[in-house]
PDBQT receptor file of N, H, CA, C and O in Angstrom, charges set to zero:
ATOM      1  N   UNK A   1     -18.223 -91.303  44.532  1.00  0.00    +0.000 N 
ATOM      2  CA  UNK A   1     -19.222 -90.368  44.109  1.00  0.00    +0.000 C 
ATOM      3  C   UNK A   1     -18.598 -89.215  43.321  1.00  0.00    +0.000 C 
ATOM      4  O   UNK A   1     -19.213 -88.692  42.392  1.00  0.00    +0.000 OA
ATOM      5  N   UNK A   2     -17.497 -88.858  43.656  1.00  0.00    +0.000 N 
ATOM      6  H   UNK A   2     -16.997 -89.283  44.411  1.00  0.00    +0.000 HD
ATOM      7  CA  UNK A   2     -16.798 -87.430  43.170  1.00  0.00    +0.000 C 
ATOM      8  C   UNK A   2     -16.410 -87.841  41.738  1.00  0.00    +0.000 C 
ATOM      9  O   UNK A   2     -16.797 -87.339  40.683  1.00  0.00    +0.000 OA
ATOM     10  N   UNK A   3     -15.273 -89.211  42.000  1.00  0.00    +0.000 N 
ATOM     11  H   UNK A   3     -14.959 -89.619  42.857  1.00  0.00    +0.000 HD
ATOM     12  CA  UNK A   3     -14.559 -90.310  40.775  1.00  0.00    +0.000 C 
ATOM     13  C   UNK A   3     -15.320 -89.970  39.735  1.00  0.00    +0.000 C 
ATOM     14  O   UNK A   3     -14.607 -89.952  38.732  1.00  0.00    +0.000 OA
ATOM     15  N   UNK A   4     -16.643 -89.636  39.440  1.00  0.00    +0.000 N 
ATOM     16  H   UNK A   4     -17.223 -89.651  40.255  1.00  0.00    +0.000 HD
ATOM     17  CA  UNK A   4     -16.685 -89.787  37.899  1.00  0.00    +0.000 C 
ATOM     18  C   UNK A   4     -16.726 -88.279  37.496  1.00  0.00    +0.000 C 
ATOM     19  O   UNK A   4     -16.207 -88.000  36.415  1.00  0.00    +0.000 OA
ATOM     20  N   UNK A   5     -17.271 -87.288  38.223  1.00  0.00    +0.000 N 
ATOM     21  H   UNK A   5     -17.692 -87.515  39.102  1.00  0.00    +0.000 HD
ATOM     22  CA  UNK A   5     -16.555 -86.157  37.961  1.00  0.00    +0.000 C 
ATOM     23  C   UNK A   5     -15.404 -85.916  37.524  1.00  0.00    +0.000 C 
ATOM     24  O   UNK A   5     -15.137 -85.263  36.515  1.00  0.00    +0.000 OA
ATOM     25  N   UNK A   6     -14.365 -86.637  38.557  1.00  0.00    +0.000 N 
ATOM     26  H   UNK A   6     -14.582 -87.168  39.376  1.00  0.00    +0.000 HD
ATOM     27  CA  UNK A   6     -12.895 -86.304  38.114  1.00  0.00    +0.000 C 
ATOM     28  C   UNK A   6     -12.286 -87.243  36.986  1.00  0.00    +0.000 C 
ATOM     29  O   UNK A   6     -11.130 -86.920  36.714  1.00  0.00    +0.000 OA
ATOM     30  N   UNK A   7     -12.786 -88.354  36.242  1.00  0.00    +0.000 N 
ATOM     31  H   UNK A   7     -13.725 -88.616  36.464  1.00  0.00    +0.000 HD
ATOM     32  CA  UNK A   7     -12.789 -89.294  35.617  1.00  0.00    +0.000 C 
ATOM     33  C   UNK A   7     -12.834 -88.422  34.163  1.00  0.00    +0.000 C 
ATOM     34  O   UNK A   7     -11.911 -88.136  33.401  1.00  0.00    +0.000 OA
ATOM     35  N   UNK A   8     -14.187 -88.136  34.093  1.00  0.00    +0.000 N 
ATOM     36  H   UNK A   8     -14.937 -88.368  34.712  1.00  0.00    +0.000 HD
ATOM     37  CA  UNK A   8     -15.167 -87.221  32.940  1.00  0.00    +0.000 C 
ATOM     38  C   UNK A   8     -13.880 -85.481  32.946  1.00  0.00    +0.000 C 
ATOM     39  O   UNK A   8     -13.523 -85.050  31.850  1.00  0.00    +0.000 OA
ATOM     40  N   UNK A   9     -13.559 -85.005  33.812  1.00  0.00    +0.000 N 
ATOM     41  H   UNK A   9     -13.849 -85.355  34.703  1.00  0.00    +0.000 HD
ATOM     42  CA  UNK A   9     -12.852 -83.580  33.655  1.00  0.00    +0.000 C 
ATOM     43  C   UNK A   9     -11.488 -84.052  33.217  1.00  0.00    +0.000 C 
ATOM     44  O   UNK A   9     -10.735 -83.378  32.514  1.00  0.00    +0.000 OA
ATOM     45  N   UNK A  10     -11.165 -85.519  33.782  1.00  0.00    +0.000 N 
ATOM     46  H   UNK A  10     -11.777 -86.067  34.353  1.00  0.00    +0.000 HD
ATOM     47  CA  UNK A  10      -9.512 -85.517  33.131  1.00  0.00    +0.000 C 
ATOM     48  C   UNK A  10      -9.535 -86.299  30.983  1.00  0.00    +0.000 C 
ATOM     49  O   UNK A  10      -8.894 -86.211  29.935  1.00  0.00    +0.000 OA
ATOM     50  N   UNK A  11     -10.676 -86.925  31.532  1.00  0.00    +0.000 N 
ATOM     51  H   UNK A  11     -11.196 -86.996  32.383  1.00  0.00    +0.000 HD
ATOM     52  CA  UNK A  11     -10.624 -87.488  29.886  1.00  0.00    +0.000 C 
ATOM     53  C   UNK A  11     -11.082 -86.283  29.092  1.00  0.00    +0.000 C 
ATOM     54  O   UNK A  11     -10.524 -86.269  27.995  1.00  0.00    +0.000 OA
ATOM     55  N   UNK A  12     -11.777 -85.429  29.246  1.00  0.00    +0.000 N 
ATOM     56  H   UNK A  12     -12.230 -85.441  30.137  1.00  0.00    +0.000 HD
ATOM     57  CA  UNK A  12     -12.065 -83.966  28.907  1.00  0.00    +0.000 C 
ATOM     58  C   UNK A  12     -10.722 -82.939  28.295  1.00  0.00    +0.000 C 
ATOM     59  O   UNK A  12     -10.627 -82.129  27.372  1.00  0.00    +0.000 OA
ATOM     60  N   UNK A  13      -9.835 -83.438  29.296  1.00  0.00    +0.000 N 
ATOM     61  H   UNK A  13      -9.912 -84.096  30.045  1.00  0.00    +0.000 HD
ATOM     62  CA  UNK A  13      -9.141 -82.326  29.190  1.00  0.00    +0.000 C 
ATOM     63  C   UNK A  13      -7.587 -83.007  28.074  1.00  0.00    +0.000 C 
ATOM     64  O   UNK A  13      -6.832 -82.401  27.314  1.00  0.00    +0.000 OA
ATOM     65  N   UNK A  14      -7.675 -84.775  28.557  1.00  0.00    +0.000 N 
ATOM     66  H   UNK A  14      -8.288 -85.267  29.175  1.00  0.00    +0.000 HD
ATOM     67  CA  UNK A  14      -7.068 -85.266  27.835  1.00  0.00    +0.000 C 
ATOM     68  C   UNK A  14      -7.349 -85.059  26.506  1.00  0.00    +0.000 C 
ATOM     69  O   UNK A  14      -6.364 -84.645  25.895  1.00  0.00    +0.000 OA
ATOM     70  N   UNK A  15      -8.610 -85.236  25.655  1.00  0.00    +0.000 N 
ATOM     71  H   UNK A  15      -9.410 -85.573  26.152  1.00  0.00    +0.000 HD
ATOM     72  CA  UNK A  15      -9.119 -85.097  24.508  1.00  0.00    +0.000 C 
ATOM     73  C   UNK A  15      -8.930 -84.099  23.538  1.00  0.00    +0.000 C 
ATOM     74  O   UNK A  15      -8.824 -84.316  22.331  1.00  0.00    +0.000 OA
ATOM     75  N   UNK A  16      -8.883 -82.852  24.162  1.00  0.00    +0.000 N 
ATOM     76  H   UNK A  16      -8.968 -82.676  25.142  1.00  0.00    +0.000 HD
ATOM     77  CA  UNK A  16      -8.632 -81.296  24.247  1.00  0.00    +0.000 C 
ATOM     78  C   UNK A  16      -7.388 -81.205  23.933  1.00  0.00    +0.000 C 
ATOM     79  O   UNK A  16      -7.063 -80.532  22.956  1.00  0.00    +0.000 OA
ATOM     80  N   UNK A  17      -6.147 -82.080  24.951  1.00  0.00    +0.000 N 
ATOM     81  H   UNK A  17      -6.411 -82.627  25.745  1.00  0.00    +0.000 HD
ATOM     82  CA  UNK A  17      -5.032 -81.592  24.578  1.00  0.00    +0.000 C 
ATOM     83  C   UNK A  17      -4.682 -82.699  23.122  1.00  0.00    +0.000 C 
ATOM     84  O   UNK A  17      -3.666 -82.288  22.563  1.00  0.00    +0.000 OA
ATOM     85  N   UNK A  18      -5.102 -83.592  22.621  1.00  0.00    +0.000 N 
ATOM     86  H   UNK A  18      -5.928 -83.926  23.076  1.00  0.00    +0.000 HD
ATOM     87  CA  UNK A  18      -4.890 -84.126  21.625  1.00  0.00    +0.000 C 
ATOM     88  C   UNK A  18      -5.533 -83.516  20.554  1.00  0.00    +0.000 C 
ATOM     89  O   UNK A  18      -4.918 -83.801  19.527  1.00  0.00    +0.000 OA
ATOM     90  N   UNK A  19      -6.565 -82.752  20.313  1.00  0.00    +0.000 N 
ATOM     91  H   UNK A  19      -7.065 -82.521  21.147  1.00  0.00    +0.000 HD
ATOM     92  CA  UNK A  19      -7.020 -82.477  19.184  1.00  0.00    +0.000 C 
ATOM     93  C   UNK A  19      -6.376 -81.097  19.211  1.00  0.00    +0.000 C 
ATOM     94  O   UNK A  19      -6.370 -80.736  18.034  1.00  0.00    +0.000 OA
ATOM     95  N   UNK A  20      -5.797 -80.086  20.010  1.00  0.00    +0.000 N 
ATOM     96  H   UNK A  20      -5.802 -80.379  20.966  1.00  0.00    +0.000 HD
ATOM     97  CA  UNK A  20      -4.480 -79.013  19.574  1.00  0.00    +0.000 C 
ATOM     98  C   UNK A  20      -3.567 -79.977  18.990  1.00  0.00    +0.000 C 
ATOM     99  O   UNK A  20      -3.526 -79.876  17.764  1.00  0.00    +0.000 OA
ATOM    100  N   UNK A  21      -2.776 -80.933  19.505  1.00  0.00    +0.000 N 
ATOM    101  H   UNK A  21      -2.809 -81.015  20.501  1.00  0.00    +0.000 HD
ATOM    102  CA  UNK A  21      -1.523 -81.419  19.115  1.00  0.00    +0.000 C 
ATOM    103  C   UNK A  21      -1.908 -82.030  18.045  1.00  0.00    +0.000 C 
ATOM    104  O   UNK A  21      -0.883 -82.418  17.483  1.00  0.00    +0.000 OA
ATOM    105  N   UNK A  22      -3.166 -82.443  17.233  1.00  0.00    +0.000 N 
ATOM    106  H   UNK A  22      -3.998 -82.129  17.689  1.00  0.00    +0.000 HD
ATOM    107  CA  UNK A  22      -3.467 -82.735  16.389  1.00  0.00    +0.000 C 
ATOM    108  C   UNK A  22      -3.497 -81.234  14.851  1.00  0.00    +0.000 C 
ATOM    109  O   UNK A  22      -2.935 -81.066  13.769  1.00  0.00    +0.000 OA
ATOM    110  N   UNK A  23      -4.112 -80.788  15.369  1.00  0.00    +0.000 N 
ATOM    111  H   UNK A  23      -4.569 -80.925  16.248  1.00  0.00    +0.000 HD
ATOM    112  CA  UNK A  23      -4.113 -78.893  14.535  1.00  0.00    +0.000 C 
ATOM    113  C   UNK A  23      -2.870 -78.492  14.643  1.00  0.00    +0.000 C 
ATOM    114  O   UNK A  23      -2.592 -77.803  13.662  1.00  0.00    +0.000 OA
ATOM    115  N   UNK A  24      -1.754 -78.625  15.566  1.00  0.00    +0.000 N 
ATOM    116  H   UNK A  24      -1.980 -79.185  16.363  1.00  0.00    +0.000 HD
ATOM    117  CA  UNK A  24      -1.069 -78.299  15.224  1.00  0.00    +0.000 C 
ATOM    118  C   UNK A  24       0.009 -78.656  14.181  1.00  0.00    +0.000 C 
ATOM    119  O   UNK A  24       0.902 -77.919  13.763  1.00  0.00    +0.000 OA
ATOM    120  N   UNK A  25      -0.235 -79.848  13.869  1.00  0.00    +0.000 N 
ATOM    121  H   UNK A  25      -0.960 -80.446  14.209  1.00  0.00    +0.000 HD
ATOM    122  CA  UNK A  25       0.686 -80.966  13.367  1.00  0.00    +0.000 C 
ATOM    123  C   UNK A  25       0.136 -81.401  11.796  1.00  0.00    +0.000 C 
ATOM    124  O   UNK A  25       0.626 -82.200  10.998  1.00  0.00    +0.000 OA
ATOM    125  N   UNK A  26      -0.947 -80.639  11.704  1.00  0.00    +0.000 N 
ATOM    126  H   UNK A  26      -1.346 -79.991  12.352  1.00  0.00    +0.000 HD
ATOM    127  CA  UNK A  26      -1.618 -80.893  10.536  1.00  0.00    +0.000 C 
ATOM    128  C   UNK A  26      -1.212 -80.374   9.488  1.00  0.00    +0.000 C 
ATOM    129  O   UNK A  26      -1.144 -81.151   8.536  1.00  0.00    +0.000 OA
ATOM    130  N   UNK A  27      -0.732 -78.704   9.198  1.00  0.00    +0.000 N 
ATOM    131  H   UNK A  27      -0.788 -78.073   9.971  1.00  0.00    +0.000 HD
ATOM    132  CA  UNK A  27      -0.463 -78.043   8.736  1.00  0.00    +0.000 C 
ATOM    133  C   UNK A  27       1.158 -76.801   8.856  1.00  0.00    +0.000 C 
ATOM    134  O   UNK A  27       1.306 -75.612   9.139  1.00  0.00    +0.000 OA
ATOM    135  N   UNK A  28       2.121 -77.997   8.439  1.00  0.00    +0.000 N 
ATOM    136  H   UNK A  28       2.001 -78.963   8.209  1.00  0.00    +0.000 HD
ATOM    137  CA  UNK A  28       3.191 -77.183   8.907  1.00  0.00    +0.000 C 
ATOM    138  C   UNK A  28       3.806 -76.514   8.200  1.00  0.00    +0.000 C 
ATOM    139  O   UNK A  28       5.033 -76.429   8.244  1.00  0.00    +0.000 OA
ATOM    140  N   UNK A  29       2.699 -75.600   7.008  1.00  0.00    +0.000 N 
ATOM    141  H   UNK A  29       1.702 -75.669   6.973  1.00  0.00    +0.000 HD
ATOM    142  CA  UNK A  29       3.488 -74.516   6.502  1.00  0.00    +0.000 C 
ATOM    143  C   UNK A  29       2.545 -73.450   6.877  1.00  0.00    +0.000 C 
ATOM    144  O   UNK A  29       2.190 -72.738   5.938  1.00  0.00    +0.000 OA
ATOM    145  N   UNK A  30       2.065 -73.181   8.026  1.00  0.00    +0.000 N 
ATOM    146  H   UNK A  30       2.354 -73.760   8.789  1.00  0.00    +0.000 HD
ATOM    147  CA  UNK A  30       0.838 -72.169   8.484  1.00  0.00    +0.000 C 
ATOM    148  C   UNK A  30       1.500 -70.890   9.288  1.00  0.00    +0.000 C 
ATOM    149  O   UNK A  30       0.863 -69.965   9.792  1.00  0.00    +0.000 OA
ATOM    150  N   UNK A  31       2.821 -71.046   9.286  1.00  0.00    +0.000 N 
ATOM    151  H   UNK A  31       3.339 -71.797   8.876  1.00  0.00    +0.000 HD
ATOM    152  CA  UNK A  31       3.912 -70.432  10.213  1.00  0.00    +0.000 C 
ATOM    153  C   UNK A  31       3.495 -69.497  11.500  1.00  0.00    +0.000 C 
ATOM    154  O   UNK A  31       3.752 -68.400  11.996  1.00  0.00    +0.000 OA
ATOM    155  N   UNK A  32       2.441 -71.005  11.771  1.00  0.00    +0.000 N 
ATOM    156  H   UNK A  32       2.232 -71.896  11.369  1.00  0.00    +0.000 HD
ATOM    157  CA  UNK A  32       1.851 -71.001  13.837  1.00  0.00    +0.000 C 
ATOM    158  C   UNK A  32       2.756 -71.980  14.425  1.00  0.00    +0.000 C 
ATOM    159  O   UNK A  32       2.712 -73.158  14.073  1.00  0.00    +0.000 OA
ATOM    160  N   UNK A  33       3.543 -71.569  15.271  1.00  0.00    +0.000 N 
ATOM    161  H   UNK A  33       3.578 -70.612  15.557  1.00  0.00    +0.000 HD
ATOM    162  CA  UNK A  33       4.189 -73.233  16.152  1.00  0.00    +0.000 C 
ATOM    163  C   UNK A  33       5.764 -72.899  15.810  1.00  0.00    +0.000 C 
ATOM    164  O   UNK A  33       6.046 -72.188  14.846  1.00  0.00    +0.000 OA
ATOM    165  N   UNK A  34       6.448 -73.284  16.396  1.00  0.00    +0.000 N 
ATOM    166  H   UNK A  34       6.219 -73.862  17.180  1.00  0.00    +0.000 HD
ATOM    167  CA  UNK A  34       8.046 -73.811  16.273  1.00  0.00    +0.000 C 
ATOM    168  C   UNK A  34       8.293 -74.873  15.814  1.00  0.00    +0.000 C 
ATOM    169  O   UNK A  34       9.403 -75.338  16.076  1.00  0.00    +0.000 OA
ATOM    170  N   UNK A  35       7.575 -75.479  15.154  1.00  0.00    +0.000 N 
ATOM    171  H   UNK A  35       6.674 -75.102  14.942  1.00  0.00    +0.000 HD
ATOM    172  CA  UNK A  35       8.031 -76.883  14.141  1.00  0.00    +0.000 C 
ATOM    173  C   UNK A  35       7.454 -76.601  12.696  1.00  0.00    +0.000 C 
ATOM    174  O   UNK A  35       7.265 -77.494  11.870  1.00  0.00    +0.000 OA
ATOM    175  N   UNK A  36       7.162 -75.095  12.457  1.00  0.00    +0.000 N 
ATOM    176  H   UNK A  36       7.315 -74.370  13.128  1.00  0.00    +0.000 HD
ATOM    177  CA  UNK A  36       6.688 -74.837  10.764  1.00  0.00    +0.000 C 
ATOM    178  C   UNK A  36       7.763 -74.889   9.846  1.00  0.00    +0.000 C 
ATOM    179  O   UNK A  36       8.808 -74.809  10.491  1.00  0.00    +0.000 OA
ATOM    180  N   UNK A  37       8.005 -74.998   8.508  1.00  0.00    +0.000 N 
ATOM    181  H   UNK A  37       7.156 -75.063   7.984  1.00  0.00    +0.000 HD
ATOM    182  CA  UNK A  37       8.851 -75.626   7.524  1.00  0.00    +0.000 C 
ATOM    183  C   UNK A  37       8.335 -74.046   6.855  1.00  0.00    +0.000 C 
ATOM    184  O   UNK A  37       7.199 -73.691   6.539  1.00  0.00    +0.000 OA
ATOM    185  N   UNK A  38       9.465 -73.392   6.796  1.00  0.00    +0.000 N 
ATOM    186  H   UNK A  38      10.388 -73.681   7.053  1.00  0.00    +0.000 HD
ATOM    187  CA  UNK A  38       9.925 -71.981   6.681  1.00  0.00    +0.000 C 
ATOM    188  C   UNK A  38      10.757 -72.134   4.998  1.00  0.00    +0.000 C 
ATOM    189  O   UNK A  38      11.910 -72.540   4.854  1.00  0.00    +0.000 OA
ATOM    190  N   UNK A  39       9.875 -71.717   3.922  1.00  0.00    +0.000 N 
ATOM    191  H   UNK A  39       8.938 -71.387   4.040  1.00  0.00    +0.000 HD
ATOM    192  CA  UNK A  39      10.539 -72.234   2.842  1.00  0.00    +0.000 C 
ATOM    193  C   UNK A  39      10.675 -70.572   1.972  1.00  0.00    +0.000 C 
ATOM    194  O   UNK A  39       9.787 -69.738   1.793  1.00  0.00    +0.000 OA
ATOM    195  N   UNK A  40      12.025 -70.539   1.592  1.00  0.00    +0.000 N 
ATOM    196  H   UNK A  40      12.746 -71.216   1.737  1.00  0.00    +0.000 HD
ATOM    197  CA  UNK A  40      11.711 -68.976   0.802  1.00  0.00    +0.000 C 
ATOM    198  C   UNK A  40      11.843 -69.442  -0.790  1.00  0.00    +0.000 C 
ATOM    199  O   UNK A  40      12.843 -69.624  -1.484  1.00  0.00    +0.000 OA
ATOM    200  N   UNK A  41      10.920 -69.518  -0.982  1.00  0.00    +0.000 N 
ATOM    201  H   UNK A  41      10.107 -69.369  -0.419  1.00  0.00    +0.000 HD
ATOM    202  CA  UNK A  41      10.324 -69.803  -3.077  1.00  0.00    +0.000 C 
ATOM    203  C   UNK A  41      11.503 -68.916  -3.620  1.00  0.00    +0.000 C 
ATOM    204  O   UNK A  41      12.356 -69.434  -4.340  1.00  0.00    +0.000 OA
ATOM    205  N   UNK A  42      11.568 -67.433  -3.246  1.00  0.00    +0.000 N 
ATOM    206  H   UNK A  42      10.875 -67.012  -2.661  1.00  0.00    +0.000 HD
ATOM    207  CA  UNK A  42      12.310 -66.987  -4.547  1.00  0.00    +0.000 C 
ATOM    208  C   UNK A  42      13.480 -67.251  -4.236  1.00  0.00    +0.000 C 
ATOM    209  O   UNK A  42      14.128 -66.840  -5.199  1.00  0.00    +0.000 OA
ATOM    210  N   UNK A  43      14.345 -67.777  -3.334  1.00  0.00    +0.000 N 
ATOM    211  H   UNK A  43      13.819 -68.112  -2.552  1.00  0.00    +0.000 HD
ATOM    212  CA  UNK A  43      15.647 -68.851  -3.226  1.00  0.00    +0.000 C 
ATOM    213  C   UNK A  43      15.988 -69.577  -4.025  1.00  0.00    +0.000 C 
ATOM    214  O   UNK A  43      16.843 -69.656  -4.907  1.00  0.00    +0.000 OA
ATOM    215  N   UNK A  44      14.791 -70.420  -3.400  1.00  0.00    +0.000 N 
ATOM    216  H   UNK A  44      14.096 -70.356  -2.683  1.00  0.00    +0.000 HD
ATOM    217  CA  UNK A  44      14.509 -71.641  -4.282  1.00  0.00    +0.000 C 
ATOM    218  C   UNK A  44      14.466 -72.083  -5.727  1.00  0.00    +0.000 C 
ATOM    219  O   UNK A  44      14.866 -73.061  -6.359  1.00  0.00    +0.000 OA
ATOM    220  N   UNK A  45      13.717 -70.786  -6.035  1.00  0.00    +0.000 N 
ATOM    221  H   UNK A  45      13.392 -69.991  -5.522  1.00  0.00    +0.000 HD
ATOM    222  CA  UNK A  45      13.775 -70.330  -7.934  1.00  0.00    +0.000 C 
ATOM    223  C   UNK A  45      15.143 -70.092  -8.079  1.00  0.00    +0.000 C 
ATOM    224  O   UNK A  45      16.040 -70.854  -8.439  1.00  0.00    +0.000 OA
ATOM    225  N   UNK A  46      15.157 -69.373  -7.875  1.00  0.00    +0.000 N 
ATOM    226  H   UNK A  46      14.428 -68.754  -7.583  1.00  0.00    +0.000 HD
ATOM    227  CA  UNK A  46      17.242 -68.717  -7.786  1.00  0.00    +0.000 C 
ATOM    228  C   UNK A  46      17.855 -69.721  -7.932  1.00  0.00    +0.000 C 
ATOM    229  O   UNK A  46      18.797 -69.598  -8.716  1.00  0.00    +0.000 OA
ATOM    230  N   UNK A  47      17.682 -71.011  -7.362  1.00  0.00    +0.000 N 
ATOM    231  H   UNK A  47      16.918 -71.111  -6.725  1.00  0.00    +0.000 HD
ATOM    232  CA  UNK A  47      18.730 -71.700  -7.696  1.00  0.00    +0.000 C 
ATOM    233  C   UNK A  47      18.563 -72.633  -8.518  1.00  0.00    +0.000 C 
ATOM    234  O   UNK A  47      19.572 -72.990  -9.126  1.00  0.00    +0.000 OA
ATOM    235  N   UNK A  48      17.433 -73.242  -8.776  1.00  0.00    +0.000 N 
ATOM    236  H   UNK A  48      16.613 -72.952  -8.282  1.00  0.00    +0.000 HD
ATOM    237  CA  UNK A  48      16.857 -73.955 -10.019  1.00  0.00    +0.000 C 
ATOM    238  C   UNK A  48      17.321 -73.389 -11.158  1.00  0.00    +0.000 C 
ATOM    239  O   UNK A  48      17.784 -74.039 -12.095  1.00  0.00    +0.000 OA
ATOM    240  N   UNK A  49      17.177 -71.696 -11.109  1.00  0.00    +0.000 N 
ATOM    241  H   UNK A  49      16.801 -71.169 -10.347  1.00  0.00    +0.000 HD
ATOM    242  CA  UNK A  49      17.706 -70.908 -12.877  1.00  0.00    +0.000 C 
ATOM    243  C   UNK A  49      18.962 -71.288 -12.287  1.00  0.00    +0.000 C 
ATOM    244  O   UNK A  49      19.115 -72.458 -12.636  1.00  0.00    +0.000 OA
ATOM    245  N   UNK A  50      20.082 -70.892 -11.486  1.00  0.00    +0.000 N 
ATOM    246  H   UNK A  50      19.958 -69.941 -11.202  1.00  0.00    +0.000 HD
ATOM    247  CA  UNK A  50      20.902 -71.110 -11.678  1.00  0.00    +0.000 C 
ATOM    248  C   UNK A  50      21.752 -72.382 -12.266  1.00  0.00    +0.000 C 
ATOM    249  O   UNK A  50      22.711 -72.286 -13.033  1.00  0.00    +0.000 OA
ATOM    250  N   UNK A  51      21.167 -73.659 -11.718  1.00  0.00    +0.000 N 
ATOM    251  H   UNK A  51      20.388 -73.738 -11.096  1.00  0.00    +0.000 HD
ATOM    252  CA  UNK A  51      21.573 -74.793 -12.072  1.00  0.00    +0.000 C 
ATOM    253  C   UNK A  51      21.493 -75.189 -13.214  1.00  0.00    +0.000 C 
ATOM    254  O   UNK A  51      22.245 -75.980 -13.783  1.00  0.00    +0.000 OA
ATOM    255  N   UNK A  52      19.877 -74.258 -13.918  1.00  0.00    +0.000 N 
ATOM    256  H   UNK A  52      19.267 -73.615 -13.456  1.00  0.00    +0.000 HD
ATOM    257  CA  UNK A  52      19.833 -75.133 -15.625  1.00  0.00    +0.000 C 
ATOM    258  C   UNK A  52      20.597 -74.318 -16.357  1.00  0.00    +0.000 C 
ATOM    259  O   UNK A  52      20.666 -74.335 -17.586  1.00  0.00    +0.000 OA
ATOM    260  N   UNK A  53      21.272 -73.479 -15.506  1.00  0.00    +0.000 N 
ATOM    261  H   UNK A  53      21.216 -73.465 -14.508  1.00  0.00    +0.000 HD
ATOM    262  CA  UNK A  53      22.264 -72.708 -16.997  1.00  0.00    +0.000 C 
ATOM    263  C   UNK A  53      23.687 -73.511 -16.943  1.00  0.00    +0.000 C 
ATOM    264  O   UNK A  53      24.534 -73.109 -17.741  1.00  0.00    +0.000 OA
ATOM    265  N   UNK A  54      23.964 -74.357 -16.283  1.00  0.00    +0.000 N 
ATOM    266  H   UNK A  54      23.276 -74.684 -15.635  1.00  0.00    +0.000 HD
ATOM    267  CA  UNK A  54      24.937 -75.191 -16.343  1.00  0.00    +0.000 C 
ATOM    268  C   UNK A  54      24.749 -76.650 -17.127  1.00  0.00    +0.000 C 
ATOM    269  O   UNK A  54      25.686 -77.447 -17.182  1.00  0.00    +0.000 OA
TER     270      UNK A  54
């Protein structure tokens, strides 16, 4: 009698934790989370000019 209560609250909560781990994983230059891809552009430029002057 209880079983589908607790059935229904764990697939609930299972669902829940997949659609965060889903948002989180979606967008990893949003710099939310410890797995974001941390890119600095004017580096990046910096070294592109640098290279085509060679």
């Amino acid at each position: 009698m209880g079983l589908e209560f607790v059935i229904s609250i764990l697939l609930t909560i299972i669902l829940v934790s997949l659609e965060n781990i889903q948002e989180h994983l979606e967008n990893p230059f949003d710099q939310i989370g410890e797995d974001d891809i941390n890119f600095n552009v004017e580096k990046f430029v910096e070294r592109l000019n640098h290279k085509s002057n060679y």
